[in-house]
C-alpha positions, 0 to 999 in steps of 0.5 A: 172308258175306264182309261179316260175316267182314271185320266179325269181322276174319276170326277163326276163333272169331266165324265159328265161333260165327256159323256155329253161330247160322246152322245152329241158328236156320235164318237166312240170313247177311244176317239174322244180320248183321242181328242181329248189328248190333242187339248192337254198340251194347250192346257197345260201351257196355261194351267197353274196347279198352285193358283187352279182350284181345279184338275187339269182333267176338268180344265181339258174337258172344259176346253174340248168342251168350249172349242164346240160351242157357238158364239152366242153359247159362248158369250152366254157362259161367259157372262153367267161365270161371273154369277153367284154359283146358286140357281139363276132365275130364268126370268133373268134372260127375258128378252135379252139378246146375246150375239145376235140369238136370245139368252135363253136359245143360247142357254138351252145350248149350254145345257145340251153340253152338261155346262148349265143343269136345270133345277127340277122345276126348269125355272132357274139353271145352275152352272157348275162352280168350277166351269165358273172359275174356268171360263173367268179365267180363260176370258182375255179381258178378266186380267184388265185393269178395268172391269170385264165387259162380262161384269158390265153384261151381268149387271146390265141383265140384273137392271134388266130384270129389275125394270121387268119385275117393277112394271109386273109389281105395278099398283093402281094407286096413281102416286105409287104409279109414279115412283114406279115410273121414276124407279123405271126410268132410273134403271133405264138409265143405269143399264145405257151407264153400265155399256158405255165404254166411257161414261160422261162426266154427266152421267157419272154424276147422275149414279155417283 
């Protein structure tokens, strides 16, 4: 143990995670280690001291890490890397669907590998600025002219969530109803613009 933790360079966040990798995969430290190592050499072909804020240790840890998770677990954390790295309301993931399994069945996922933390209150997660910074990095279209499709999955939640809290905040009063509606309806179309992979010239029109 002590020999990973000097390989890790004693930071809390690989020893945390590889601790986690332990428990979970009922190993022995020495045989994570071993795993551990088999990982550097396809890290280090891609880690770049001068551009990472971050150790190699936690970019190996992160990759032993990620090589065990699920799809959905996956797609999740690649869209939760592009969030601000302060608490993220549960309420955001209601009703949201991500390959095939619901957002927070796949979040759950990402907590049991100690790559989400729940707040005390377990109404909002946290994701670890450097697992953020990571994951973007490692995503195949975050070096794309266009805007990642993660990008597009955040916003579209965001909308999500906002059409969620305009019905929840509806008045009785039959106008305020009505502008409730229209704000509704605007989101709903928002969110259809943010997937389409080639929006038309009508609907660029309608949000421009």
């Amino acid at each position: 143990m002590r020999q990973l933790a000097r390989e890790m360079g004693g930071l809390a966040l690989a020893l945390e995670q590889a601790g986690t990798y332990v428990a979970k995969n009922g190993l022995s430290f020495s045989e994570y280690r071993q795993r551990w190592e088999s990982r550097k050499a396809e890290v280090l072909a891609w880690y770049d001291k001068r551009l990472m804020n971050y150790s190699s240790s936690v970019a190996v840890t992160w990759q032993t890490t990620i090589e065990e998770l699920s799809q959905s677990e996956r797609k999740l954390l690649n869209i939760l890397a592009w969030f601000a790295p302060e608490p993220i309301p549960l309420s955001l993931l209601e009703g949201n669907i991500v390959h095939g399994a619901d957002a927070r069945d796949a979040l759950a996922g990402l907590a049991s590998w100690s790559l989400a933390r729940w707040m005390a209150d377990r109404e909002a997660v946290t994701i670890h600025r450097l697992v953020q910074e990571i994951t973007r990095q490692r995503l195949p279209d975050s070096r794309e002219r266009n805007a990642p499709k993660s990008v597009v999955a955040v916003w579209k939640f965001a909308v999500q969530w906002l059409i969620g809290k305009i019905t929840r905040l509806r008045l009785l009063n039959s106008e305020k109803d009505k502008a409730l509606d229209s704000a509704i309806a605007l989101s709903s179309r928002a969110a259809d613009f943010a997937t389409q992979e080639q929006p038309s010239r009508a609907a660029r029109r309608r949000f421009a």
